[in-house]
C-alpha positions as a printed Julia matrix, in Angstrom:
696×3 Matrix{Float64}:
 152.46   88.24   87.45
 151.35   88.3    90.67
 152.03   91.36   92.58
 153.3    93.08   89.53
 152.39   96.62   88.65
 152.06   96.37   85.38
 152.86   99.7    83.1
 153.57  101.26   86.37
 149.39  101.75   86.64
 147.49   98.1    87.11
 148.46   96.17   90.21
 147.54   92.43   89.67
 146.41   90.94   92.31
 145.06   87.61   91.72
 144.41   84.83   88.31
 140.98   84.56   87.62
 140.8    83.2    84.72
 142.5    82.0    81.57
 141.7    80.36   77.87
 143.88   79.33   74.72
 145.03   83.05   74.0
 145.17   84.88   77.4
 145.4    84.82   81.03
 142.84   87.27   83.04
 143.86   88.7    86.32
 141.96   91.12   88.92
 144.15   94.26   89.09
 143.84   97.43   91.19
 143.69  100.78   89.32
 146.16  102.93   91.2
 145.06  105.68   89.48
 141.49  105.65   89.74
 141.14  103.62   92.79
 139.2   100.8    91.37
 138.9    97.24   90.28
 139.79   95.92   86.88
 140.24   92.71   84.69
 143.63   92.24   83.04
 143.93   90.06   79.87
 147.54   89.56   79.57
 148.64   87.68   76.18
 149.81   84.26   76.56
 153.58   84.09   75.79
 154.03   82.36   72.7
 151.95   84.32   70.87
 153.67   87.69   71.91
 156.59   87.26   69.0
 154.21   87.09   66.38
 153.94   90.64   64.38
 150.64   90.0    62.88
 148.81   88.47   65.51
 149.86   91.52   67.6
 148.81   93.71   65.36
 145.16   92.31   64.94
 145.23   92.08   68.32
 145.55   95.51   69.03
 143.32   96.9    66.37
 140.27   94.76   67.33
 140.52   95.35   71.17
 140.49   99.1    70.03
 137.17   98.54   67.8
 136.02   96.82   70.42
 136.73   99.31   73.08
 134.92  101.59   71.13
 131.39  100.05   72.29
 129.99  101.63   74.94
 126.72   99.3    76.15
 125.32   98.28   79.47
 125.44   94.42   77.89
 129.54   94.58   76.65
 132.1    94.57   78.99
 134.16   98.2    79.12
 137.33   98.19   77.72
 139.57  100.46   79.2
 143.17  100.37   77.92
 145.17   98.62   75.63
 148.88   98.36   76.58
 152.51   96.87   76.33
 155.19   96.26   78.84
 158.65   94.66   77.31
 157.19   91.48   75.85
 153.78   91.93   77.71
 150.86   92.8    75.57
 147.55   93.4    77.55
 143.83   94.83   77.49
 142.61   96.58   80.22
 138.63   95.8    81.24
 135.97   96.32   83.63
 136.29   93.87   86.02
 132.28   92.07   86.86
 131.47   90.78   89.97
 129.82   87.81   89.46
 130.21   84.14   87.2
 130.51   83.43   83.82
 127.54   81.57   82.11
 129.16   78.26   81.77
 129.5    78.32   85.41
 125.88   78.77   85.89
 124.99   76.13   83.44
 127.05   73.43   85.08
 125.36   74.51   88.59
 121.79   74.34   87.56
 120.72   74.01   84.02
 118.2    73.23   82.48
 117.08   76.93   83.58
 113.85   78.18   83.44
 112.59   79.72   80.28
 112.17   83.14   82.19
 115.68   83.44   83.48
 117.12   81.84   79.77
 115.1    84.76   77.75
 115.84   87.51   79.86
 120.03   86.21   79.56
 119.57   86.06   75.79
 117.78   88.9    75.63
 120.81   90.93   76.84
 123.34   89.01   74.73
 121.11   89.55   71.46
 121.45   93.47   71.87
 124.93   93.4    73.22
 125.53   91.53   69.47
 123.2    94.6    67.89
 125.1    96.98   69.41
 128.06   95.67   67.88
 126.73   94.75   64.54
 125.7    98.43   64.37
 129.33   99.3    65.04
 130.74   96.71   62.25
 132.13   94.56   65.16
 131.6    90.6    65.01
 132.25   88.9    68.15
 132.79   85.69   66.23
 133.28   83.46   69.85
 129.98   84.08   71.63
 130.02   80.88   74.13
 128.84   80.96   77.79
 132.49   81.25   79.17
 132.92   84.98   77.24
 129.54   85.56   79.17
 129.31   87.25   82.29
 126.69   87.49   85.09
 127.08   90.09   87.32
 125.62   89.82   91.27
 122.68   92.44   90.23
 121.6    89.54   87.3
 123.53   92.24   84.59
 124.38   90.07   81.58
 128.15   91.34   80.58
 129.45   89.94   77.11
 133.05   89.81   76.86
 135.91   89.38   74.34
 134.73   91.2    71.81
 137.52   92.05   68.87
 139.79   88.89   70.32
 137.62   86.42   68.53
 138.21   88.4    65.45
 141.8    88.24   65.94
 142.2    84.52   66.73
 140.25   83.63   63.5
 141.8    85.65   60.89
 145.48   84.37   61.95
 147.39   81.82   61.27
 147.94   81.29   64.97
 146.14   77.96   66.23
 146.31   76.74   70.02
 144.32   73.09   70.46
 142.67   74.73   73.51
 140.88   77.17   71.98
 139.93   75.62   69.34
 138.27   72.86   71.33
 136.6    75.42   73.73
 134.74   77.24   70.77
 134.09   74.47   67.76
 131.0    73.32   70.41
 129.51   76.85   69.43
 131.15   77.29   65.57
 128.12   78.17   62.65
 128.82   75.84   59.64
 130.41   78.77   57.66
 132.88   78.91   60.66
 133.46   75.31   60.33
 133.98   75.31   56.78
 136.78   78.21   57.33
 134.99   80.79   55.33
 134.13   84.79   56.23
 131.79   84.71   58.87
 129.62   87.44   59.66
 126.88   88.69   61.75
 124.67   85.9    61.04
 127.49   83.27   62.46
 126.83   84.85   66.12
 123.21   84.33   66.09
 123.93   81.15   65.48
 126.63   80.76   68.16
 123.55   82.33   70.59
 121.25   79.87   69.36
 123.04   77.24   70.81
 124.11   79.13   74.05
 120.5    79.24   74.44
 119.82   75.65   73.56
 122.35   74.82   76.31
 120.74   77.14   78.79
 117.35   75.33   78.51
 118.37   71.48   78.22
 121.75   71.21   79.91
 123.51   69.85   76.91
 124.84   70.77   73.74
 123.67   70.17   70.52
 126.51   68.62   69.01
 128.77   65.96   70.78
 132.08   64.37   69.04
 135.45   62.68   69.9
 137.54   65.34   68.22
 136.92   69.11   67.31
 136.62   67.98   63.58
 134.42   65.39   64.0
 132.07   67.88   65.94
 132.27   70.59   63.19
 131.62   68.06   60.5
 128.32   67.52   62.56
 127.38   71.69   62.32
 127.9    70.99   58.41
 125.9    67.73   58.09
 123.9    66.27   60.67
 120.56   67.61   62.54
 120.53   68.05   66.09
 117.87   66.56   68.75
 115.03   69.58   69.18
 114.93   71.34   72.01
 111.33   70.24   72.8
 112.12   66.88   73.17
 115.46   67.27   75.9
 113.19   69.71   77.84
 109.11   69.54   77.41
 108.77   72.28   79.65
 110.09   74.71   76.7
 107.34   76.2    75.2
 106.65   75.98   71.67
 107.47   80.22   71.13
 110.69   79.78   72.26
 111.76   76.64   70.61
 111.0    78.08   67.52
 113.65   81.0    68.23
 116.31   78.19   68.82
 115.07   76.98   65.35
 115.75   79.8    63.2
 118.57   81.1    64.78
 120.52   77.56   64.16
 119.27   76.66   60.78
 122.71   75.79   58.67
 121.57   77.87   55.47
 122.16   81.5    56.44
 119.06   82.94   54.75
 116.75   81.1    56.63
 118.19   82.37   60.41
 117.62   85.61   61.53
 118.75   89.02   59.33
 119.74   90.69   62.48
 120.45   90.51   66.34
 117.78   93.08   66.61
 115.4    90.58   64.71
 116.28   87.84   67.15
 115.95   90.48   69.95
 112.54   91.35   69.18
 111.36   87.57   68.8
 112.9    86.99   72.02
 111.19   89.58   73.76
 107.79   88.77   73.12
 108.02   84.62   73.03
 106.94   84.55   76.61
 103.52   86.57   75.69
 100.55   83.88   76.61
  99.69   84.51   73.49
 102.85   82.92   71.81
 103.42   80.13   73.76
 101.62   77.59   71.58
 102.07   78.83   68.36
 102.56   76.45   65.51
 106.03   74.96   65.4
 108.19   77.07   62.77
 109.23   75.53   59.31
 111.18   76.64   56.51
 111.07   76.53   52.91
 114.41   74.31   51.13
 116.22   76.93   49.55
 118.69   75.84   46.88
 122.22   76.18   47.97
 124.74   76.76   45.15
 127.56   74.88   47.26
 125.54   71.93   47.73
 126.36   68.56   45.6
 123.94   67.82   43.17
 123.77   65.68   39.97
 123.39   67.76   36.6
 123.15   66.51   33.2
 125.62   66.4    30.75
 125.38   69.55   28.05
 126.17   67.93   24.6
 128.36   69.83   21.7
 126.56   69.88   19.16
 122.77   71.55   19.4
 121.25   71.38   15.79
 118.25   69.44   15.47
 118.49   66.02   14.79
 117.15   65.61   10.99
 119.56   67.94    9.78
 122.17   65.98   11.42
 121.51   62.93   10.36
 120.72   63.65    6.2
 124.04   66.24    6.75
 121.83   69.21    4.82
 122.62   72.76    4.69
 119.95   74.83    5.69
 118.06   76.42    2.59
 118.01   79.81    1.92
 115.19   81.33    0.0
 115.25   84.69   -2.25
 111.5    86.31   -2.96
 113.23   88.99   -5.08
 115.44   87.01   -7.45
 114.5    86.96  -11.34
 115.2    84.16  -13.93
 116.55   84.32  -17.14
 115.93   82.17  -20.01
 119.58   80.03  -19.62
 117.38   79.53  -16.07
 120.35   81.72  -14.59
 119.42   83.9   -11.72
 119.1    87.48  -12.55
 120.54   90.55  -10.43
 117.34   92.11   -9.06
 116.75   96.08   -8.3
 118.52   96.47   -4.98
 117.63   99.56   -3.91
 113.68   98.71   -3.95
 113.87   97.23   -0.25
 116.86   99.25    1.69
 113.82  101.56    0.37
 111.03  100.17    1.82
 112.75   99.12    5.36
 114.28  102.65    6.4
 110.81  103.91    5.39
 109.04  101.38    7.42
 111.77  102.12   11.06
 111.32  106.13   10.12
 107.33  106.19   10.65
 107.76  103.47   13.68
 110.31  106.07   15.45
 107.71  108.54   14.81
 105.2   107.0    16.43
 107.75  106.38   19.46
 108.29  109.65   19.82
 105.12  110.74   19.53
 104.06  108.21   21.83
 106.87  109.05   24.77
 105.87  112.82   24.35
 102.18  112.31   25.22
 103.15  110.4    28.18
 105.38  113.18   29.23
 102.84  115.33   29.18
 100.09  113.15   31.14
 102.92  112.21   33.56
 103.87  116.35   34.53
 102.88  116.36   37.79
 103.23  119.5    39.79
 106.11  119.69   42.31
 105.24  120.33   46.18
 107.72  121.17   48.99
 108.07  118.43   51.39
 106.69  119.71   55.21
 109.39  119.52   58.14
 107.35  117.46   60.6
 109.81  115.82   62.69
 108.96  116.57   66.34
 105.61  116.81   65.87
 102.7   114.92   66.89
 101.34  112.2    64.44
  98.2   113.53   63.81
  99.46  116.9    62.71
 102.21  115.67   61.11
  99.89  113.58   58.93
  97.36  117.21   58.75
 100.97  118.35   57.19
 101.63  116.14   54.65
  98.29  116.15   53.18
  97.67  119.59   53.11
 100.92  119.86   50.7
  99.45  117.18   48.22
 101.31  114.33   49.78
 100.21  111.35   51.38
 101.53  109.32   54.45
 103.27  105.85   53.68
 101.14  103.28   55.59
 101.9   101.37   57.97
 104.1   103.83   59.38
 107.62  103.02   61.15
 107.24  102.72   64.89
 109.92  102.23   67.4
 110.98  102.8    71.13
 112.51  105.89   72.26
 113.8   106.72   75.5
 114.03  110.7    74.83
 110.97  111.47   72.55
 107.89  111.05   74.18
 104.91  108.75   72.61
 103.33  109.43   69.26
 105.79  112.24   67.9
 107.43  111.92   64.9
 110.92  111.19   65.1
 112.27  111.03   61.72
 110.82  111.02   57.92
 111.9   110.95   54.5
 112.53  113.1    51.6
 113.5   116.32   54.22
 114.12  119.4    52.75
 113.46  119.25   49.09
 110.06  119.16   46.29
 108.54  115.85   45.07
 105.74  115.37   42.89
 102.4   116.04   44.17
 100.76  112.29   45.65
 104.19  111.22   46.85
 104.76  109.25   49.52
 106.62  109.96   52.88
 107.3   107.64   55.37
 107.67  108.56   58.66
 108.69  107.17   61.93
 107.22  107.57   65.09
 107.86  107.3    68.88
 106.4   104.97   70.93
 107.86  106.27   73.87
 110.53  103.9    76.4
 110.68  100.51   75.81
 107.42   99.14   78.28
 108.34   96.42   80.42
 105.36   94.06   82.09
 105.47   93.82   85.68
 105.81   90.35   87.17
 103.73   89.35   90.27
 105.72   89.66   93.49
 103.14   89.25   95.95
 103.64   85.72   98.34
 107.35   86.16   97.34
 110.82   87.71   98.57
 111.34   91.01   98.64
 114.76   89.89   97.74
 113.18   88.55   94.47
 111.47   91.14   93.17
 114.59   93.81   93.64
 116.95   91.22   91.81
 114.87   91.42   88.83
 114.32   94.88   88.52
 117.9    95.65   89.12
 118.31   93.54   85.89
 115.59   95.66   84.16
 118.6    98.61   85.18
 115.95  100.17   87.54
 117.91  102.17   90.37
 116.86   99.66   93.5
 117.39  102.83   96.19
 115.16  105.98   94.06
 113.04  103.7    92.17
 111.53  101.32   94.87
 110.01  102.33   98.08
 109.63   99.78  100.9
 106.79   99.58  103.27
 106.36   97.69  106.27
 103.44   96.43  107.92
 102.41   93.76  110.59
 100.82   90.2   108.75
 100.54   86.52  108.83
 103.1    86.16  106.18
 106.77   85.81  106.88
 109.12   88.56  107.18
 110.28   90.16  104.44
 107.34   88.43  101.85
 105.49   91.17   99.61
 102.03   91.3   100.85
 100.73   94.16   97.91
 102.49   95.71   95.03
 101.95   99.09   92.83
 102.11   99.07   89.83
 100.16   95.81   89.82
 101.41   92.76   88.63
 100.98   92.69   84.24
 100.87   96.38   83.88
 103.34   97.98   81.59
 105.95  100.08   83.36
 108.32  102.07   81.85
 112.14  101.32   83.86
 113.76  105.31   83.76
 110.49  106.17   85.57
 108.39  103.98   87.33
 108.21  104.34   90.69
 107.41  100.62   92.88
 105.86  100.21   96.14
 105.85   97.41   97.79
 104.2    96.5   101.28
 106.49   93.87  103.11
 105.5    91.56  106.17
 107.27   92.48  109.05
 105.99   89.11  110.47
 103.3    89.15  113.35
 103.29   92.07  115.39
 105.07   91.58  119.2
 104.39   93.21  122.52
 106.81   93.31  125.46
 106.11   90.11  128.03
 104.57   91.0   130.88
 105.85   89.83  134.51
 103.27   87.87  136.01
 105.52   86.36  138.87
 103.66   87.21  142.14
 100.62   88.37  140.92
  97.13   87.31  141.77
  96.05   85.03  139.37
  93.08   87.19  138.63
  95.31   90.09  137.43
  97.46   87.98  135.87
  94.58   86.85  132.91
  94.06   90.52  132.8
  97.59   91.14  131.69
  97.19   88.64  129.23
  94.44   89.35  127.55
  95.35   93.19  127.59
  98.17   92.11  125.93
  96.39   90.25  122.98
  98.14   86.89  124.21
  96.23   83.52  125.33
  96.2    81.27  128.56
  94.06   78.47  128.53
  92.37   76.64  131.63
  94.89   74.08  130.62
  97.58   75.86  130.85
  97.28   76.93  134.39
  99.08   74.58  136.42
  98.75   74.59  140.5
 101.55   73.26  142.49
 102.7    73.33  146.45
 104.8    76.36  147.34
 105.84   77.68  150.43
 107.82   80.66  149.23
 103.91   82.52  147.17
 100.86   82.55  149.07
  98.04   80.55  147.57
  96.32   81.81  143.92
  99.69   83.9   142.9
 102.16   83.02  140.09
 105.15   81.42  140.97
 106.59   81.18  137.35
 105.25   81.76  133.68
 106.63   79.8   130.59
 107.69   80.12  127.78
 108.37   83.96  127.51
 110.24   85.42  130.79
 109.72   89.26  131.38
 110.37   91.87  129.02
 110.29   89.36  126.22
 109.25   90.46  122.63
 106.03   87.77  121.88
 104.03   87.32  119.25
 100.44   88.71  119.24
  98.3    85.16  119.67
 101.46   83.55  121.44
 100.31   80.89  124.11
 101.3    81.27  127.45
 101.45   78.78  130.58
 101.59   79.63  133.79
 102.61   78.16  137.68
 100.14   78.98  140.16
 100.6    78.31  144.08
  98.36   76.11  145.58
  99.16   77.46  149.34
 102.01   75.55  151.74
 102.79   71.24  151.0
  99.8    68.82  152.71
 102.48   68.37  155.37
 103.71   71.88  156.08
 102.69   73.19  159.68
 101.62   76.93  160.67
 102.7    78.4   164.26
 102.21   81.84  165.33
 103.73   83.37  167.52
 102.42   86.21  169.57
 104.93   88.98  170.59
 104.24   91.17  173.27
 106.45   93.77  173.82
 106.66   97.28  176.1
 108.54  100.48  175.19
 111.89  100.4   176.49
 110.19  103.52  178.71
 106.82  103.51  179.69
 105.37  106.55  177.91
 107.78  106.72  175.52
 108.27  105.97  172.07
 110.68  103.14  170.87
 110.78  101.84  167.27
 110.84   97.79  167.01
 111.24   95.24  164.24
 110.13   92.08  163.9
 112.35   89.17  161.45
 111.8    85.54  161.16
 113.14   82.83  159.34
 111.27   79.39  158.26
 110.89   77.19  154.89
 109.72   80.54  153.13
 114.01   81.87  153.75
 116.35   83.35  156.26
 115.75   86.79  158.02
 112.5    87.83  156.35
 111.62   90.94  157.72
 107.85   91.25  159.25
 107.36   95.03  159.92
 109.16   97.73  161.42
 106.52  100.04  164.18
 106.93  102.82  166.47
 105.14  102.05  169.62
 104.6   104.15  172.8
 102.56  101.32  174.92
 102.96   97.66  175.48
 101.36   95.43  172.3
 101.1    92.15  170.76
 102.12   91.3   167.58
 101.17   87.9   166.45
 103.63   86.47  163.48
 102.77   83.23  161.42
 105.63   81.19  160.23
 105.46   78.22  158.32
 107.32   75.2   159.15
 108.92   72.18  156.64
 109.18   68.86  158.29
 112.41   67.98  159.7
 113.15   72.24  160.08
 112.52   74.44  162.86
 111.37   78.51  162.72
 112.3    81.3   164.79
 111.44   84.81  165.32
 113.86   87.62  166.44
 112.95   91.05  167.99
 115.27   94.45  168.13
 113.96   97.01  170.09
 115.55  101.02  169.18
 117.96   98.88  166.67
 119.11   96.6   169.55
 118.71   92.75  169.91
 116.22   91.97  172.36
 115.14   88.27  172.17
 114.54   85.3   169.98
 112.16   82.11  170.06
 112.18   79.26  168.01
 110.09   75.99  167.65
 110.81   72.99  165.62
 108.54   70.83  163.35
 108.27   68.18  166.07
 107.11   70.38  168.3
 104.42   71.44  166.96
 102.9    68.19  165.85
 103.2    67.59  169.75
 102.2    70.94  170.9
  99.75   73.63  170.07
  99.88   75.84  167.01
 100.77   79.08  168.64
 103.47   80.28  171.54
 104.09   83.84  173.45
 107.32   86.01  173.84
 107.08   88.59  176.17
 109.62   91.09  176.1
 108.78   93.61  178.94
 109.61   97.62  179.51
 109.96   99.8   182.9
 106.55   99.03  184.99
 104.37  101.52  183.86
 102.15  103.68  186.76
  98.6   102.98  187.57
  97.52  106.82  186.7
  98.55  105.08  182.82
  95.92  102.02  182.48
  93.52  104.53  180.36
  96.39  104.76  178.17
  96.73  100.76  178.07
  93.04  100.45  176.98
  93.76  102.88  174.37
  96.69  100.8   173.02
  94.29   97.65  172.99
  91.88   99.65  170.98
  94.37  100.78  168.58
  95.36   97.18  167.79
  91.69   96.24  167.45
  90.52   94.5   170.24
  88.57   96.21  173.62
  89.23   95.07  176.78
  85.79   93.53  176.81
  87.06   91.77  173.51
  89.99   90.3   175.17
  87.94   88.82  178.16
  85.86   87.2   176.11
């Protein structure tokens, strides 16, 4: 089937799944561009007129639901020997899959699943449709937590043929109601009990009834009594057990009367209120089909003296005469006929006379019934009492999506006159189903969309996200409105929910190079922290002495947390045995009295060709440069004069731990006049120092 277009429409693309009666496929929709599910009857059932024909008629019942819970059907076709249904395909698992994963579940998740089923089942019910095979494979769970029940109308079909397939039948006799076991009509009641135990499953990870062979297993659903729910799993509460009770009791009157009974109970078992309610019993009801020992009923019934002496009974005559022979005389028949029609014609009378007087105290005026449907309860009520009527207590309430609270939705006895003091009933809107809001905050925001999704609250118009700096990990709800146990209604509500974005962060700041002083200002500016600790001196040759060599763990530019902790490397000045030389450059103008531009670069354990300054200079000066020197290396400074190469000097490190700590290279100019010495003494000012200053 694979790859096949089936009725020239549904292109299957790949098995998904498969039971005693059918294989399932996804299939593209050519038509309407989308995915579907594809049940394609197995092929030895596909020869079998009646089976077909059931087959067809129930998938069409069934495709006539139309619920949020029931799984869409969409088509019903036939290619050559190829009978199929056409579905909406659910992204997601099936229950059983779920169970096997991580059951026991917890009684939240279990409810709100059977919850769904339940008024998928009432929604059929309604529609005269009994699924007949409810079972955790036929239910789906979609990736938004959206219960789906499948195979409606197929269960009916397998059932009421004469078609058997072992699989099948050993798939679903785990979940069979003893009526289904004993192979008589099943009805509405047999899937509540078919939930019951999908829910007992759910909630203790095993099923009620075990056996080596699918009889042996249904004998048990006729017979035996299965272990009680509380005692698998004591974290059940006592509310809920009680719904697994009734809705798996073996005598039909004592389970639920309808899904939407069940549905109801299921709703509210959760309320603290319920959860330690007395455990549920039931009163033995007399079951006509059950084996019992009765007393034999003997022929003959006349009492036991007459029996026994064989005497007639004797019959007595008030109005018979005697003659003188002792001869029984005729007596005067007509006296009584006489006496007894006169006696019944005076008791009719009085009958009569009787039934007309309480005609007469009976004739109660007539009153025309008020319209009051759409109106609000209290005036409906004004209404109806105004006419002569009165209002049928407690009066019929019920959820309503499209008629707001307290109006009257419908009543009875529309439209015509009734006796004045007659009862109407009416029923009334409570408005949309209320849901109670969980708590989110200290969770996922993950979590608290999942479960409103389920609710079928639209996730993007519905919810509105805000974000905000905290303590709390990212993406955990910090504050929720509504708050958490107020009643919400899900067309309408609007959520917001303030989410952690984590700790706030700054951008690192670079504190290579800096004074260590203005460094800790950076810091703290920056709502970060550097203890004393933290500050670690070390040798360096390449930073002068209090400035940052490095800074740990964040480098520049790095987004930190507000509060992070931050070390730093500070320089300590040049190694113990590091040695300091200057040297002392004096250089002329290239022409005396004119300017020439020269540059100074040396090179020692700080790098190569570190440039010193760059000056214009107009009159001979000295320029002293310090260089630092590494044992075992040597340093050297260079001098260009108007972008030319003048001279170099270099000394090494055993030099100057023979020598002194400072040399001279003179680079001279053209000999400049006497008539310029005034201008020399200005130079020597310029760089500081007086000719006084430099004799002494």
């Amino acid at each position: 089937m694979i790859g096949h277009d089936l009725g020239g429409r549904y292109e299957i693309l790949t098995r998904i799944g498969g039971g005693g009666m059918a294989l399932v496929y996804k299939a593209h929709d050519v038509l309407l561009n989308r995915k579907v599910a594809v049940k394609v009857l197995r092929q030895q059932f596909v020869h079998d007129e009646e089976f077909i024909r059931r087959f067809r008629r129930e998938a069409q019942s069934a495709a006539a639901l139309s619920h949020p819970n029931v799984v869409s059907i969409y088509d019903v076709g036939q290619e050559d020997e190829t009978h199929y249904i056409v579905m909406e395909y659910v992204e997601g698992n099936n229950l059983n899959e779920i169970i096997q994963e991580r059951a026991p579940l917890q009684a939240d998740e279990a409810v709100r699943i059977a919850v769904q089923i339940a008024d998928a089942l009432d929604h059929a019910h309604q529609n005269h449709i009994i699924h007949r095979d409810i079972k955790p494979h036929n239910i789906l769970i979609g990736k938004n937590g959206r219960v789906k029940v499948t195979d409606f109308g197929i269960a009916r079909a397998v059932t009421s043929s004469t078609i058997t397939q072992t699989g099948s039948v050993i798939g679903s006799v785990h979940y069979f109601s003893p009526e289904h076991a004993k192979g008589i009509n099943t009805g509405e009641k047999s899937d509540l009990y078919s939930l019951g135990i999908v829910l007992y499953q759910m909630l203790t990870a095993k099923l009620p009834f075990l056996g080596e062979s699918p009889i042996s297993v249904a004998l048990k659903h006729l017979q035996e009594t299965f272990e009680e729910p509380r005692i698998a799993n004591t974290h059940i509460p006592q509310s809920l057990e009680n719904v697994i009770l009734k809705a798996m009791r073996k005598n039909q009157s004592e389970r639920y009367s309808s899904a939407h009974e069940m549905l109801l109970d299921l709703d509210s078992c959760l309320r603290p209120e319920r959860l330690n309610e007395p455990k549920i019993t039931f009163t033995n009801v007399n079951d006509m089909e059950e084996t019992r020992v009765m007393p034999a009923i003997r022929d003959d019934i006349r009492p036991a003296a007459t029996k026994d002496r064989g005497e007639q009974p004797v019959t007595s005559n008030t109005d018979a005469e005697w003659n003188e022979d002792g001869l029984q005389k005729k007596g005067k028949g007509w006296k009584k006929p006489l006496t007894v029609v006169g006696v019944t014609l005076s008791v009719l009378a009085l009958i009569i006379w009787g039934f007309i007087s309480l005609l007469a105290f009976l004739d109660v005026a007539e009153v025309d019934v008020p319209y009051v449907v759409g109106k609000q309860e209290t005036e409906a009520r004004q209404l109806i009492e105004a006419a002569g009527l009165k209002v049928e207590d407690p009066v019929i309430r019920e959820h309503n999506k499209e008629i707001p609270k307290d109006q009257v939705i419908n009543q009875t006895k529309m439209n015509m006159r009734v006796k004045e003091g007659s009862l109407i009933q009416i029923t009334v809107s409570d408005g949309p189903e209320l849901e109670e809001l969980n708590d989110y905050v200290g969770k996922p925001l993950q979590t608290a969309i999942d479960e409103l999704s389920a609710l079928g609250i639209n996730t993007k118009d519905q919810i509105i996200i805000k974000e905000m700096f905290s303590e709390e990990a990212p993406d955990t709800i910090i504050k929720q409105t509504p708050e958490a146990g107020e009643q919400f209604n899900p067309e309408s509500e609007e959520f917001t929910f303030m989410v952690s974005k984590g700790r706030q962060t700054v951008e690192m700041p670079n504190l290579i190079g800096k004074r260590i002083d203005e460094a800790k200002d950076l810091i703290k500016a920056n709502e970060l922290v550097l203890a004393d600790e933290d500050i670690l001196y070390e040798p360096s040759y390449l930073h002068q002495k209090d400035f940052v060599i490095s800074q740990d763990p964040y480098k520049p530019k790095d987004m930190v947390t507000i509060g992070a902790k931050v070390s730093i490397r500070v320089s300590s000045g040049p190694p113990a045995d590091a040695k300091e030389h200057q040297f002392n450059i004096v250089i002329s103008p290239e022409e005396a009295g004119k300017t020439s531009e020269i540059r100074i670069v040396y090179s020692d354990a700080r790098g190569e060709n570190i440039e010193w300054d760059k000056r214009q200079i107009t009159s001979t000066q000295t320029f002293p440069v310090t260089v630092i020197v590494a044992p075992d290396t040597e340093a050297r400074v260079t001098v260009y004069r108007n972008n030319q190469f003048i001279d170099t000097k270099s000394i090494t490190y055993e030099e100057l731990v023979q020598g002194s700590n400072s040399s001279t290279l003179t680079i001279p100019g053209e000999e400049a006049p006497p008539s310029e010495e005034p201008a020399q003494a200005e130079v020597n000012e310029s760089n500081g120092e007086s000719n006084e200053e430099q004799q002494q």
